[in-house]
C-alpha positions in Angstrom: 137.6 93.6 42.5 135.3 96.7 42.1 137.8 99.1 44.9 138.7 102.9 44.4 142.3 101.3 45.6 143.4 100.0 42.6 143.2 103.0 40.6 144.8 105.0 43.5 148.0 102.7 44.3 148.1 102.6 40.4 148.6 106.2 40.4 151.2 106.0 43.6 153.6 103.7 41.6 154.9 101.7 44.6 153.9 98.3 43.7 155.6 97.0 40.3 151.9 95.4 39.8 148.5 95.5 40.7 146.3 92.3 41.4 143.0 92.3 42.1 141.0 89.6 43.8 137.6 88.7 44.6 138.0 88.9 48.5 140.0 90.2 51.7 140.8 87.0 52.3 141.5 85.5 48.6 144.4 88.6 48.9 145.4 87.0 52.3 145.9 83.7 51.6 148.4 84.6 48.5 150.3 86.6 51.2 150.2 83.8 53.4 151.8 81.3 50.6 154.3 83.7 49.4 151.9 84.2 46.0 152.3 88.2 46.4 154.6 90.2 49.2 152.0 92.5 50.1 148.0 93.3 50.3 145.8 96.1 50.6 142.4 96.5 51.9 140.2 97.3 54.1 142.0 97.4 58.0 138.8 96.5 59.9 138.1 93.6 57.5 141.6 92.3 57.8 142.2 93.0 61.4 138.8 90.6 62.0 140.4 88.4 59.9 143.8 88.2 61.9 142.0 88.1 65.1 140.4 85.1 64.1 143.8 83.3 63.4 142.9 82.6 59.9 146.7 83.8 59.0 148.5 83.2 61.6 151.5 84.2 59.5 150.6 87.3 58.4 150.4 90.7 60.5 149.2 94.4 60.0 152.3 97.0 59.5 152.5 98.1 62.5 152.7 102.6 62.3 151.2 102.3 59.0 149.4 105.7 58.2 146.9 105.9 55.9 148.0 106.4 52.3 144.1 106.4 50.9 140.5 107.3 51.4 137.8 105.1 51.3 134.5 105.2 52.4 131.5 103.2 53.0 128.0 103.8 53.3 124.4 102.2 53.5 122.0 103.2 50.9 118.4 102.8 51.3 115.5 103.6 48.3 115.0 107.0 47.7 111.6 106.7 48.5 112.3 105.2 52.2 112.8 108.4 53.9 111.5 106.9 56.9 114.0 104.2 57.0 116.6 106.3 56.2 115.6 108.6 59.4 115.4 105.4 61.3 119.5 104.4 60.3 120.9 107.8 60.9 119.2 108.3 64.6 120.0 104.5 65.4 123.5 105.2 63.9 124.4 108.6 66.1 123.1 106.9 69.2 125.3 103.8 69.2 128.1 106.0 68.1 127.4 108.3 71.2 126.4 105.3 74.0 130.2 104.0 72.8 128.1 100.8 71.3 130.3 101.3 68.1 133.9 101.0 69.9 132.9 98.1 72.0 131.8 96.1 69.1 135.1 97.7 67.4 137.2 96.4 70.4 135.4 93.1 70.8 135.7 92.1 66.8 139.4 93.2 67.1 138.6 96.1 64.8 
């Protein structure tokens, strides 16, 4: 509920209809029993999911490519400048020590 996704597979016309649902794994579970034939989210979110073996009858398409854009960001008060500093340096350096790929790799992501 709330995703930039509807709207765009809406507009892509592949899916006869549309659900939404409050989480990843609400969508998950309906694929699981057979409620829908397909979901779409978030790949790290469901990849964690999968790697867990919370749907042990459901997989990723494998070769999928990337149909849509979303993106995700903290936000911090306008005011918090500081903080905000703080985030982006602590960010860049665990992107650049390759901190961000091994938590990646070790949550299955």
């Amino acid at each position: 509920v709330g995703t930039t996704y509807v709207e765009q597979l809406n507009a892509m016309g592949i899916f006869p209809e549309i659900r939404n649902y409050d989480t990843l794994a609400d969508m998950m579970r309906d694929v699981s029993l057979g409620r829908i034939v397909a979901g779409v989210g978030d790949a790290p979110i469901m990849g964690y999911q999968l790697s867990q073996g919370r749907f042990p009858d459901l997989q990723l398409a494998e070769g999928y490519e990337q149909q849509m854009v979303g993106h995700i960001g903290l936000a911090v008060a306008q005011d918090n400048t500081e903080l905000l500093e703080q985030l982006n340096a602590s960010l860049a350096k665990l992107k650049e020590d390759g901190t961000v790929e091994a938590i990646f790799e070790e949550w299955g992501l």
